[in-house]
MARPA-166296 format. One record per residue (C-alpha): residue in three letters; x, y negated, z. Coordinates in steps of 0.5 Angstrom, whole numbers, plus 500, padded with zeros to 3 digits. Example, Ala and Ser with C-alpha at 12.3 -4.5 7.8 and 13.67 -1.06 7.14 Angstrom:
2
Ala525509516Ser527502514
END
This chain:
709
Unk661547317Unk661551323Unk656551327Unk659549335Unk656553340Unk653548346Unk651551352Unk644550354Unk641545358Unk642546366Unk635546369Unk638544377Unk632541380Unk632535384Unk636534390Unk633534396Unk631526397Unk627526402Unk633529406Unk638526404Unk635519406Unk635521413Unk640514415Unk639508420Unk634503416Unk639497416Unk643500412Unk638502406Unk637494403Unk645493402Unk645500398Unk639499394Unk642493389Unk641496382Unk647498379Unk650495372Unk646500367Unk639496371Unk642490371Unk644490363Unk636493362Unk634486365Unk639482361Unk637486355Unk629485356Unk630478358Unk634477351Unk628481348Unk623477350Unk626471349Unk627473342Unk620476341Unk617469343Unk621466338Unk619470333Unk613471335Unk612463335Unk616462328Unk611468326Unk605463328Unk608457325Unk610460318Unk602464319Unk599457320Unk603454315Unk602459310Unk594459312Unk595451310Unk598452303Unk593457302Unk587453303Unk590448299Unk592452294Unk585455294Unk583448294Unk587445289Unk585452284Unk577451284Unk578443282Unk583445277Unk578451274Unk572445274Unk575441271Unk577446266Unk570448265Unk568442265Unk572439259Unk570445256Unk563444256Unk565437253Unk568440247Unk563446247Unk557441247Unk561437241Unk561443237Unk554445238Unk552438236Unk557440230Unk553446228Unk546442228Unk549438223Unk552444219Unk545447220Unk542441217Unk545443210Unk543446205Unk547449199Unk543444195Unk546438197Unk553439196Unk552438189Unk547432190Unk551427195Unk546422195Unk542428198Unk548429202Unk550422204Unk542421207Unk540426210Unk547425214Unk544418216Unk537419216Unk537426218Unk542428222Unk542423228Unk548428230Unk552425225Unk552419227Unk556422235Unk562423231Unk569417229Unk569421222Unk565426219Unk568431213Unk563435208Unk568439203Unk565445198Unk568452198Unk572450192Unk576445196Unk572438193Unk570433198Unk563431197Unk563427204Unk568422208Unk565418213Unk567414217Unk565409224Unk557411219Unk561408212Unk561412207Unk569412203Unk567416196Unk575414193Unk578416200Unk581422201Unk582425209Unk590424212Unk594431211Unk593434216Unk585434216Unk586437210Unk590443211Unk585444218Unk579444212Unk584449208Unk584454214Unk578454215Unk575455208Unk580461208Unk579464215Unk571462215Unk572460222Unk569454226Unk577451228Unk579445234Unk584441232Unk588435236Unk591430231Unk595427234Unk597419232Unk603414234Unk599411240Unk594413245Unk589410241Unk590414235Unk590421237Unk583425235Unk579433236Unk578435230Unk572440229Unk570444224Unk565448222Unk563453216Unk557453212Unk555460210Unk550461205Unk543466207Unk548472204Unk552470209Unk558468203Unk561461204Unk559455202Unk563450205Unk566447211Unk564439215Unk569437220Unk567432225Unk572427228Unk573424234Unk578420239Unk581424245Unk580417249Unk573417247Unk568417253Unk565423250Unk573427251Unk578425257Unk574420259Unk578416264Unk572417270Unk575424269Unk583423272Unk585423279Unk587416281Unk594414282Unk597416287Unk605418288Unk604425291Unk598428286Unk598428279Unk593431275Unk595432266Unk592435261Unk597438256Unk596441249Unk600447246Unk606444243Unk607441250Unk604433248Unk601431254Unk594428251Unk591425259Unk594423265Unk594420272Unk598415269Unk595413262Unk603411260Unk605419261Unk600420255Unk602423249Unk609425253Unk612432254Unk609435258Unk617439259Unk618432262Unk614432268Unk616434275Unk616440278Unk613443272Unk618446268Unk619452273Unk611453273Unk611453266Unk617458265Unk612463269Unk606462266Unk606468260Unk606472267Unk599469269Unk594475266Unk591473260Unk584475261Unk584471267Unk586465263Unk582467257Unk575466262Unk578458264Unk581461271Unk587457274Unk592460278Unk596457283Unk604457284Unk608454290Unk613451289Unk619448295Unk618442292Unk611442287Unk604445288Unk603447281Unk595450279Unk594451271Unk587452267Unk587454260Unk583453256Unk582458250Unk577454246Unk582448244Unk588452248Unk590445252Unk592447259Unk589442265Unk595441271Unk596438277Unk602437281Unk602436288Unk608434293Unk608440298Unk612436303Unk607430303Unk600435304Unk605439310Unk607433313Unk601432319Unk602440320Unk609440322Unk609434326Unk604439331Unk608444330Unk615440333Unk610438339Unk608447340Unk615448339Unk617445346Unk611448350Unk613454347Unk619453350Unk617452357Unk612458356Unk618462355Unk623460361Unk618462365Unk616469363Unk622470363Unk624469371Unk617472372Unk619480368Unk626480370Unk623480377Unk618485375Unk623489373Unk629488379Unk622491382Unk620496378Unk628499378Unk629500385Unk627508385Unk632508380Unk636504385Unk635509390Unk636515386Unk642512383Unk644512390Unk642519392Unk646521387Unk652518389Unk652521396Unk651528392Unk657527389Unk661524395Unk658531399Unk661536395Unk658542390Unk655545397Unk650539398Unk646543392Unk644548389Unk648551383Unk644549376Unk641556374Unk645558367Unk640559361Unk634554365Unk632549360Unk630542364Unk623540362Unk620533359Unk624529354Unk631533356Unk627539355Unk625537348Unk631534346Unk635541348Unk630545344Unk631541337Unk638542337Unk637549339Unk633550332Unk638545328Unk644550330Unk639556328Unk637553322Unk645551320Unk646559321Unk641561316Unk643556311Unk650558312Unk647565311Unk644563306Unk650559303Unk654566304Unk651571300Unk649566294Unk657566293Unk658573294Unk653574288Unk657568284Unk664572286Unk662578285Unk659575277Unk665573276Unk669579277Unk664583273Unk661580267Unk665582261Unk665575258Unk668569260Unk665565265Unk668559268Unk665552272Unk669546271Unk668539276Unk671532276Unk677534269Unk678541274Unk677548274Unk672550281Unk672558279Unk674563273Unk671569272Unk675576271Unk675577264Unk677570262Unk683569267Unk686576264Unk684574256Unk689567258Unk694571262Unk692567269Unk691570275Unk683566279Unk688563284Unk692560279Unk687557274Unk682554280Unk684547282Unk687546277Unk687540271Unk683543266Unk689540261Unk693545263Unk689550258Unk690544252Unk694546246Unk696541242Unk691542237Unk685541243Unk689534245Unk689531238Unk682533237Unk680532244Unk674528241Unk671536240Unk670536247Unk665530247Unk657532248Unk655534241Unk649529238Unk643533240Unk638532246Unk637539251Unk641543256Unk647545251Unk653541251Unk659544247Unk659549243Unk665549238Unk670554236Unk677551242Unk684553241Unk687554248Unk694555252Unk696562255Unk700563260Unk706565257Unk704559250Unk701563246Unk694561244Unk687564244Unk681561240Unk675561244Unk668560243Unk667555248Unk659553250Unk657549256Unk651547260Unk650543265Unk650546273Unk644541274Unk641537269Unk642529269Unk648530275Unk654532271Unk658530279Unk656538280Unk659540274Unk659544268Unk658552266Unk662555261Unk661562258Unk667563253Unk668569248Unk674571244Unk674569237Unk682570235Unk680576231Unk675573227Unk679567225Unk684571222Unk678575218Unk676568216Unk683567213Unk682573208Unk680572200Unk674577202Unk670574208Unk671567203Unk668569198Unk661571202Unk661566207Unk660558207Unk665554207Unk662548212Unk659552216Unk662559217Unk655563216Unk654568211Unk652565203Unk648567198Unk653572195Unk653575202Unk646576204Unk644578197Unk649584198Unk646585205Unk639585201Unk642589196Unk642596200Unk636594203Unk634599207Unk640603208Unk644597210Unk639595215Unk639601218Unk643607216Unk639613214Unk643618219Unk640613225Unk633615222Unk629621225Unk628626219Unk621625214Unk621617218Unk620612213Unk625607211Unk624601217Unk621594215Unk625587215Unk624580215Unk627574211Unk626567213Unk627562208Unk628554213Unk629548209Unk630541213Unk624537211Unk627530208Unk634532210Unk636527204Unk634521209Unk639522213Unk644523207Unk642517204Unk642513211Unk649515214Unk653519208Unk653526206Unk659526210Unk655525217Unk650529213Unk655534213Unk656534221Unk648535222Unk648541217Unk654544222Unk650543227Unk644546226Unk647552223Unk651553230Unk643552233Unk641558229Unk646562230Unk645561238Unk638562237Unk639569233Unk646570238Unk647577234Unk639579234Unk639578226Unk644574220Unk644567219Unk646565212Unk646557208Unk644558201Unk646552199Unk644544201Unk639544206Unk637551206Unk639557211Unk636564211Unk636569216Unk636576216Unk632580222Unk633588221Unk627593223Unk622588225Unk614587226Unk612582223Unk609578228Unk615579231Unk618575225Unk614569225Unk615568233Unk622568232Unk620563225Unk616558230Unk621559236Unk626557230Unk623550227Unk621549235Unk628549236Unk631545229Unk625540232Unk628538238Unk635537236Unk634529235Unk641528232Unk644522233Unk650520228Unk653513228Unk648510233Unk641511230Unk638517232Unk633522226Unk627526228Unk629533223Unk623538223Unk624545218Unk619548213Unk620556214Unk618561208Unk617569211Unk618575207Unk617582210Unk620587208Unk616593208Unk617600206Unk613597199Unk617592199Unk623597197Unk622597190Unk623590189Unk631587186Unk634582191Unk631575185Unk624578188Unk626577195Unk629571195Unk624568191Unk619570195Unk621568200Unk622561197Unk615560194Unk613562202Unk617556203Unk615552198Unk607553201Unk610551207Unk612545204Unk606543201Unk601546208Unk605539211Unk612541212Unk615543219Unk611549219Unk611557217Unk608561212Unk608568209Unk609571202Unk608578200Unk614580195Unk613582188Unk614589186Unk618591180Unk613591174Unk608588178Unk603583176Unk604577178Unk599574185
END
């Protein structure tokens, strides 16, 4: 955008009032009426006032009523959370009379029961707290069931007092159990206790039974009394409700009270260790106050459910009598402010009207402003931020200016194709890419992409989706496109994204010519020295290349006479678990992977080396006159890359990793054939394989007629 040059701030002084205002006395006050700009200034005080008031006092009323649900949330919280603890405590209080009576036995008395069945009643007052009483053996043989003090030798305990003594007997661990019945009167605590031996192995369990409706349990002194607008329950973890302020609730669903469904749908996001140690927490519902306490011993939940409306009412009637004086209150500050400020704006009145006699005088009452003088104060200020706004959209534009010039001038020079795309359209195209499509800049920018399309690009559009793999990088396939006068050209085609995650700002495209080596993949010979699948080099074409090692690495009229023959490196990759993959989605999606990782090498190396698959999973690369900690640097900069590949294929994704072996080829290493390389270079993977995989190791190679390491 061009920056619109805007002249600076006239700095004329004030006029001269106190000249100006040399005129009869009577004729000041019919003059000095404010104008419409005070007017509209009082009008909009007076609404802000009135809109202040009243949001202050619905602010206040919300504060108050706020302030009242807080305190009865606290309050209703606190008596949730003691009557939690206190049932707790009961249930504590039961086990640890429970305990008493398992310390009482002794391993002897589970084979005597008439040992046992005294010391119940003799020894062990304790026993006697419990409805029914349970000694069994770690073998599961009851040697005691006890009931209201009688003993029942040839009566075994109901279903499931069983399996509560079958749990504890396997997990060794004191248990609580509700035994619900068909009445009220039927339902039971159960608790269990294991008996351990002094080794610590277990000797059996004894079970205590008592009624929930027991004094000792929920008694009815602990409910609150019946009142329409208050509800206090105790419920279990299947929802059954086991006390209530209403005794015909009990053993009902607690899913069919009131106003508890929404607090229970919001329970699982009450924190755990909260509940864990007996505390409440409180919801305030628009209809319900509902406060819930766990109880982790027994996992019973104690609730109470309060009618908002019914604890609010005395508030809000208060309320509605404060509103009316609020009202009152308002009215007359308002009368009082606009008067203050009809006052206050009778400078602003005079100067308004010193103002307009200027204007009536003519240009020759004042001064002429002085050009370039900036106003002081708020103008002042205002005057110097544009200022410094304009500059900085200067520098910008500058800025904007010269970064295009350099991307121009890029695409003007660069001998490889370069080409940014936007929305399905073509933002710019480099020089060399319009002269290798038969195209001018101009007649390719703005464009649709389509118009380079052959048929064959149309047919397999599908090549131009983002390829399965995590990273910048998002196509790099071999493409057909149109020339301008129909004839097609195949280009390597690989595109990054302008900014990462915002593909609105486009694509980057770096393009190369590759007719001329598709029409050499035609030919019988380049077939019969490079794979098939990946169009890298096979085994019988890097054998070759090794065969005339050093020569073909490089040729001996290149070397400095009496230099010695230049050293090489061979790494041997091998994708670690690859038949997972094939075995998960089929060797043809398999397939589709290999391709993939062959074009990662061959971008990696990007002519810094060869890159042959020898067969399956297993790619080698040739790097000529190389150290070899060059070599294993580009080893782990090779499983780096393989590892953060992370193809995805028919919507599962795989986590792939490589194990590299590496062979230097030194000026020692020129006597050994083309089978001792290679197999040097395998057993170094193979070390790399049993180190753990997804890692590198080096082998030397074996010398002709040397023994073998």
């Amino acid at each position: 955008m061009p920056a619109v040059p805007i002249a600076p701030f006239p700095a004329a002084g004030p006029p001269d009032l106190a000249h100006a205002s040399a005129r009869p006395a009577d004729a000041w006050p019919e003059r000095a009426l404010p104008g419409p700009l005070v007017w509209r200034m009082v009008l909009a005080a007076v609404l802000a006032l009135g809109l202040a008031g009243a949001l202050a006092g619905w602010w206040l009323a919300r504060a108050a009523v706020q302030e009242a649900l807080q305190r009865l949330e606290v309050q209703q919280n606190d008596e949730v959370e003691m009557f939690a603890r206190l049932l707790s405590g009961k249930i504590e209080q039961n086990q640890k009379m429970l305990r008493s009576v398992a310390d009482g036995i002794t391993p002897d008395m589970l084979d005597l029961p008439a040992t046992l069945e005294w010391q119940l009643q003799q020894g062990l007052p304790a026993a006697q707290f419990f409805d029914a009483l349970f000694v069994v053996r770690s073998d599961g043989a009851l040697r005691v069931h006890q009931r209201q003090g009688r003993f029942q030798r040839a009566v075994p305990p109901e279903l499931p007092v069983r399996v509560a003594l079958e749990r504890t007997l396997t997990g060794g661990r004191p248990q609580v159990d509700v035994l619900p019945g068909g009445s009220v009167d039927d339902a039971r605590l159960l608790l269990t206790m294991p008996l351990h031996r002094d080794n610590g192995a277990l000797l059996g369990v004894v079970a205590g039974m008592l009624r929930l409706q027991s004094p000792g349990l929920l008694s009815a002194s602990l409910a609150l009394p019946q009142r329409p607008d208050t509800r206090l329950l105790v419920f279990a973890r299947d929802g059954t409700i086991l006390a209530h302020s209403n005794p015909q609730r009990v053993l009902g669903r607690v899913q069919d009270e009131p106003g508890l469904a929404d607090a229970l749908a919001r329970w699982p996001t009450a924190s755990s260790d909260g509940l864990a140690a007996g505390a409440g927490t409180t919801q305030v519902l628009p209809d319900a106050m509902v406060s819930l306490a766990g109880m982790p011993l027994v996992q019973w939940t104690v609730a109470r459910v309060s009618d908002t409306r019914a604890l609010l009412s005395p508030l809000e009637g208060g309320l509605r009598s404060a509103w009316g004086q609020v009202a009152v209150a308002l009215a007359g500050l308002a009368l009082g402010l606009a008067a203050v400020l009809l006052w206050l704006a009778q400078p602003l009145a005079r100067l308004r009207l010193q103002a307009q006699r200027l204007l009536e005088a003519g240009p020759d009452a004042a001064a002429p402003p002085v050009p370039g003088q900036r106003s002081s104060g708020e103008v002042g200020v205002l005057a110097g931020a544009f200022e410094g706004l304009l500059a900085r959209h200067a520098r910008q534009e500058g800025q904007v200016r010269t970064l295009r010039a350099q991307w121009r001038a890029a695409l003007e020079h660069a001998p490889l194709g370069l080409a940014v795309t936007r929305g399905g359209e073509i933002d710019s195209a480099g020089q060399h890419l319009c002269q290798t499509l038969g195209y001018a800049p101009h007649d390719l920018e703005g464009r649709p992409v389509e118009l380079l399309y052959t048929a064959q690009v149309r047919d397999g559009i599908a090549a131009l989706e983002p390829l399965p793999c995590r990273g910048p990088v998002r196509i790099d396939e071999a493409l057909s496109l149109r020339r301008k006068d129909g004839s097609a050209v195949w280009l390597q085609a690989q595109g990054w994204p302008v900014l990462e995650g915002e593909p609105e700002a486009g694509m980057l495209w770096l393009l190369q010519d590759m007719t001329l080596q598709r029409l050499e993949r035609r030919s019988p010979a380049w077939g019969a020295t490079h794979d098939a699948l990946t169009g890298l080099e096979n085994r019988q074409g890097l054998e070759q290349r090794l065969a005339t090692w050093p020569a073909a690495l490089q040729p001996p009229q290149a070397r400095a006479p009496g230099a010695p023959p230049p050293a090489a490196a061979l790494l041997f990759l091998d994708l670690d678990h690859f038949t997972v993959i094939n075995d998960a989605v089929g060797h043809e999606a398999g397939d589709q992977i290999l391709c993939h990782v062959a074009r990662l090498l061959a971008r990696q190396m990007q002519g810094a080396g060869w890159v042959a698959r020898l067969g399956g999973d297993e790619f080698a690369v040739l790097l000529p006159d190389c150290s070899e900690a060059y070599a294993a640097a580009v080893a782990e900069r090779l499983r780096s890359a393989v590892q953060a590949l992370e193809p995805t294929v028919q919507g599962r994704s795989f986590a792939l990793g490589a194990s590299l072996g590496l062979v230097v080829l030194e000026d020692g290493s020129a006597g050994a054939d083309v089978g001792a390389i290679l197999h040097a270079a395998d057993m170094a993977c193979y070390d790399a394989k049993r180190a753990g995989r997804n890692c590198v190791r080096r082998r030397p190679v074996q010398r002709a007629g040397a023994p073998a390491p």
